[in-house]
Every structure is written in structure tokens, then in C-alpha cells.
C-alpha positions as CSV (number, residue, x, y, z in Angstrom):
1,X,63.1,157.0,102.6
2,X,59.2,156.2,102.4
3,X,57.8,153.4,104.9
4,X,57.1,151.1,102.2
5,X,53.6,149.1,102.3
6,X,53.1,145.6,102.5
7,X,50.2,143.3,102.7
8,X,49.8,139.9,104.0
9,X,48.4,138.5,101.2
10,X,50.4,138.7,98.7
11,X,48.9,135.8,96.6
12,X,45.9,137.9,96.2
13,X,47.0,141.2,94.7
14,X,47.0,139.9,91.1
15,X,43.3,138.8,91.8
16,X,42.6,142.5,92.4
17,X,44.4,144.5,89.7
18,X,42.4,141.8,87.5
19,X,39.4,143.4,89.1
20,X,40.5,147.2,89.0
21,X,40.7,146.5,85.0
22,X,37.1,144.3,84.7
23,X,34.8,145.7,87.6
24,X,33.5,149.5,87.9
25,X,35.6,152.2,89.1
26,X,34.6,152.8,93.0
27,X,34.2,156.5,94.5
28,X,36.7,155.1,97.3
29,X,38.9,151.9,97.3
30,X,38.0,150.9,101.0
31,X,37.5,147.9,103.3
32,X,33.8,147.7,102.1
33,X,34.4,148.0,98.8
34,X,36.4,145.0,98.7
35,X,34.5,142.7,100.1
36,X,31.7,143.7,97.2
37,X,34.3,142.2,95.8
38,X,34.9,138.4,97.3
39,X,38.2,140.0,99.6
40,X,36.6,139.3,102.8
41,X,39.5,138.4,104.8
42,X,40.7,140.9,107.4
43,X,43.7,141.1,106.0
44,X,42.7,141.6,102.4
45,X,42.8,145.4,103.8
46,X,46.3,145.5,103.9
47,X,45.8,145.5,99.5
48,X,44.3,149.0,99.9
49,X,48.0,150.9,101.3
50,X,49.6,149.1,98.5
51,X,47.6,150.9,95.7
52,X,47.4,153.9,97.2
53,X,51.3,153.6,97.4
54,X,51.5,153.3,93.9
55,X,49.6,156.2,93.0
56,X,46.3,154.2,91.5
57,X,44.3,155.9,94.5
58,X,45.1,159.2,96.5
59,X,45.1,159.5,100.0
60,X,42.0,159.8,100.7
61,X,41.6,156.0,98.7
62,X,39.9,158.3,96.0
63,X,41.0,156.1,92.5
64,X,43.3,159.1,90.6
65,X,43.2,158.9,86.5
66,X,46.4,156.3,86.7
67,X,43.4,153.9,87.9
68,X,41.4,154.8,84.5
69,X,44.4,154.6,82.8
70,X,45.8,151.0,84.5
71,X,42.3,149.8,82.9
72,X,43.3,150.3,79.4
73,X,44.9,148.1,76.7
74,X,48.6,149.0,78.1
75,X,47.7,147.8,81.6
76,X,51.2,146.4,82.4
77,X,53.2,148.6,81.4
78,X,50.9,151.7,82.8
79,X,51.6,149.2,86.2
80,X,55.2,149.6,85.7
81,X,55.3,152.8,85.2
82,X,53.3,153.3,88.3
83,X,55.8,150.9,90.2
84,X,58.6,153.3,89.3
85,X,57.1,155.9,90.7
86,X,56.3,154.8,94.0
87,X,58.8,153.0,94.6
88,X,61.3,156.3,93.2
89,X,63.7,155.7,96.1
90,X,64.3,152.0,95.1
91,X,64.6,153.0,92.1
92,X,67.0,155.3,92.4
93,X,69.6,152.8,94.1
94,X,68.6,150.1,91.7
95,X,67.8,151.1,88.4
96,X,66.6,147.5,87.4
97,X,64.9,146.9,90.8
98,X,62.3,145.1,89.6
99,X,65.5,142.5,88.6
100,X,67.3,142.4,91.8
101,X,67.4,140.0,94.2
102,X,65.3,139.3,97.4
103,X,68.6,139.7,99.2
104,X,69.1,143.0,97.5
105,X,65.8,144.0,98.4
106,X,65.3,143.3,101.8
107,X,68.7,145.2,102.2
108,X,67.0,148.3,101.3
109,X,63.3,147.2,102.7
110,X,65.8,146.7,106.3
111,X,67.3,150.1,106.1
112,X,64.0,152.4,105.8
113,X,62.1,150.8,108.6
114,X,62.4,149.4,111.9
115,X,60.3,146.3,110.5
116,X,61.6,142.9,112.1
117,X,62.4,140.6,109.6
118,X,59.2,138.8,108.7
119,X,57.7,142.5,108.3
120,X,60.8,143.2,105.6
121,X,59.6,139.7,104.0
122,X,56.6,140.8,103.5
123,X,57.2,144.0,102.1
124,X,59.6,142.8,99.5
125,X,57.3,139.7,98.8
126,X,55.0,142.7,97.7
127,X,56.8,144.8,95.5
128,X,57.6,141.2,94.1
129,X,54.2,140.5,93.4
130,X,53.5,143.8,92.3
131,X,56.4,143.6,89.4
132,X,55.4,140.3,88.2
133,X,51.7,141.6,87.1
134,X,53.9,145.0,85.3
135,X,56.1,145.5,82.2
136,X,59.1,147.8,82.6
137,X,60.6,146.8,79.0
138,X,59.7,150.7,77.7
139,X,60.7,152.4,80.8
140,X,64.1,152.7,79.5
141,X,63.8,151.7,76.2
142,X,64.9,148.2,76.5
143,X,63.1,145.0,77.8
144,X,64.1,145.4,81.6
145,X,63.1,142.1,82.5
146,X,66.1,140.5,81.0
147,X,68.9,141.4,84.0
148,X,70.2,144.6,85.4
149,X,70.2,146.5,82.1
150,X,70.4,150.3,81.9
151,X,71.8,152.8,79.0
152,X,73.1,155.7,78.7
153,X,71.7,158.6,76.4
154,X,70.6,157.9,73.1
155,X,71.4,161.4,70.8
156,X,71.5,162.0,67.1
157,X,74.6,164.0,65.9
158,X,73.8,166.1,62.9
159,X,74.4,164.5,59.7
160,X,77.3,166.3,57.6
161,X,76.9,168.3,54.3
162,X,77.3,166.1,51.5
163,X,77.5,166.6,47.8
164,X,74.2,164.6,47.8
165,X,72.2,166.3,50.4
166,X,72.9,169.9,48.4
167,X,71.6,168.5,45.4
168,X,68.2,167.5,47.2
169,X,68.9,163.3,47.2
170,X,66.6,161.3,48.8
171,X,69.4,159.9,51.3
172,X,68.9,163.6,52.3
173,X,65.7,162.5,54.3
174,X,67.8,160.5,56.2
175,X,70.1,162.5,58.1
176,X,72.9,160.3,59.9
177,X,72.5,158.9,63.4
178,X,74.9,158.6,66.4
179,X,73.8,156.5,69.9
180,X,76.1,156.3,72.5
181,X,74.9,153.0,74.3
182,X,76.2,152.1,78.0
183,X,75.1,148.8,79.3
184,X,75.7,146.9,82.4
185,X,74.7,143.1,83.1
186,X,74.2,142.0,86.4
187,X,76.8,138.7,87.1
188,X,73.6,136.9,88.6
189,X,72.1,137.3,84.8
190,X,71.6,133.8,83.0
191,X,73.2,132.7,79.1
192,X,69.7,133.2,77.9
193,X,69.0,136.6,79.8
194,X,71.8,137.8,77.7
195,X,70.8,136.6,74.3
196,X,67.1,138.0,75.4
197,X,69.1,141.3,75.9
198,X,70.9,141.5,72.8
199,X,67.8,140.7,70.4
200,X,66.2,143.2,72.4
201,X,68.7,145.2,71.4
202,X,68.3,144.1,67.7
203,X,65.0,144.6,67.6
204,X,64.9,148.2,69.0
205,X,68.3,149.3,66.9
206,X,68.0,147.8,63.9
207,X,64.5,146.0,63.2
208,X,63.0,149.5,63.2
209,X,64.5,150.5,60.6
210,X,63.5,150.1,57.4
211,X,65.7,150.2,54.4
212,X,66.1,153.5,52.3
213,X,63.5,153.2,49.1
């Protein structure tokens, strides 16, 4: 498992993603550079590992095109999509990590570091912070923020030969549709995190669709 990053102030990383999107983009993402921009605490440095964890800078703190792109119209949900990936092994014990629990969390935080507990605090006081700036409602085709929601594979079955069809009726353009749908709700997920989840559901199944002219 990755040592995941952490900062100290926490409070603060919505202040700078608001100032990756409005200010220029920087040749490096360093110490100096963020003082230019008003972090002038010594511990506003800490900010920089987090970025460059979640791919918006390289290693080198060189901004990669997910930085150009985070600055765009789509900003939260290029965020969560950046989230995802860096934080792939989270994500692949917790599909709806960015649902789960702080207790959940610093269970997995505990187990990839030797980190004392206010260390694991911090770190999942991060990824915290990080989530509540992103939208993860496309990354599986349902709005993830309602509970611990996944689904299983959406596939269209070919639609049968019909009488119809072979003599070239517009229900033709329309070929029938099959979705297998799996989901699983978390017990810690509220009345209305479930209604949230089923219009979702409505919305994305059904409101789509317009009726056959």
C-alpha cells in the first residue's frame, strides 16, 4: 500500500484548489510558490505532497495536464476522478470510500503506515477534505455521495426480430434494452440517502429517455 499524504492544515486545502482554478498555472508547485500565494505558514507545505498525490503535479511538483484540466468548468468531478486515482488502493477496498466512515478510514490509513494515531487523523482528515471539494456522482454512473452505492454491469441484450422491425417501423430505431443492476446500501445510510438514491436512479434510468415519436 502507498504511504498516504497528509497535511496539517487541512482547513486550508479548499482555499488552494480555489486558487489552482483562478490564479496562473506555476512552472513548479513549491514552497515559494505558495507563499506568492498568502500560504505562508510552515506548514502550508505539507499541501504540496497532497497534490502531487493526486496526480495534479508530478514528482518533480511540475503541474501535469489533470492541473489544466481541474481548472475547467467540470472542476469537481475532474477532482474526483483524480481522488480515485490516487487513492486506487482505498478504493479498491471501499468502492464508495469517499462515503465511509472515519472509523473505516483510519482502519485502512492504520494498516499502511506506522503513523501514531494523530498522524492517521490527519491523513484521513485529508482525504476528507479532499472529497468534500469533488463529485464522484459520474464515476460509477450514479450520484456516489448518497451511501455506499455501487452497480453491477449495465449491458444491452439485442433486441429480437419482430414482425415490425422487418418491415422497417420506426420502433425499429429503438432496439430493446436489458440492465442488470446490483446495489448495495451501507446500514449507516440515512431515510433520505435512500430516497436521494433511488431518484438518482430515476433520473439516470428513466428521465433520459424520451418517449418514442
Amino acid at each position: 500500500m502507498p504511504t498516504y499524504p497528509y497535511t496539517l492544515v487541512t482547513g486550508k486545502l479548499k482555499t488552494l484548489l480555489g486558487k489552482v482554478r483562478s490564479s496562473g498555472i506555476p512552472p513548479k508547485l513549491s514552497a515559494a510558490h505558495l507563499k506568492t500565494l498568502g500560504f505562508t505558514s510552515s506548514n502550508d507545505a505539507g499541501m504540496i505532497g497532497v497534490l502531487k498525490f493526486i496526480g495534479l503535479t508530478d514528482g518533480a511538483g511540475i503541474p501535469t495536464p489533470l492541473w489544466s484540466e481541474y481548472r475547467g468548468q467540470n472542476h469537481r468531478e475532474v477532482l474526483g476522478k483524480a481522488i480515485r486515482q490516487g487513492y486506487a488502493d482505498l478504493f479498491a477496498i471501499y468502492p464508495d470510500a469517499n462515503a465511509r466512515t472515519v472509523t473505516d478510514l483510519a482502519h485502512v490509513f492504520s494498516t499502511s503506515s506506522t503513523a501514531g494515531e494523530k498522524v492517521v487523523n490527519q491523513t484521513v482528515q485529508t482525504f476528507k477534505a479532499l472529497v468534500e471539494e469533488a463529485d464522484f456522482s459520474r464515476q460509477s454512473g450514479f450520484d456516489a455521495t448518497v451511501g455506499a452505492l455501487t452497480t453491477g454491469p449495465l449491458h444491452a441484450a439485442p433486441a429480437a426480430a419482430s414482425p415490425a422491425a422487418a418491415h422497417g417501423s420506426p420502433s425499429a430505431k429503438h432496439p430493446a434494452v436489458h440492465i442488470d443492476i446490483q446495489i448495495h446500501i451501507s446500514p449507516e445510510s440515512s431515510a433520505e440517502q435512500i430516497d436521494k438514491m433511488f431518484e438518482s436512479m430515476a433520473k439516470h434510468l428513466y428521465g433520459a429517455n424520451n418517449p418514442a415519436g
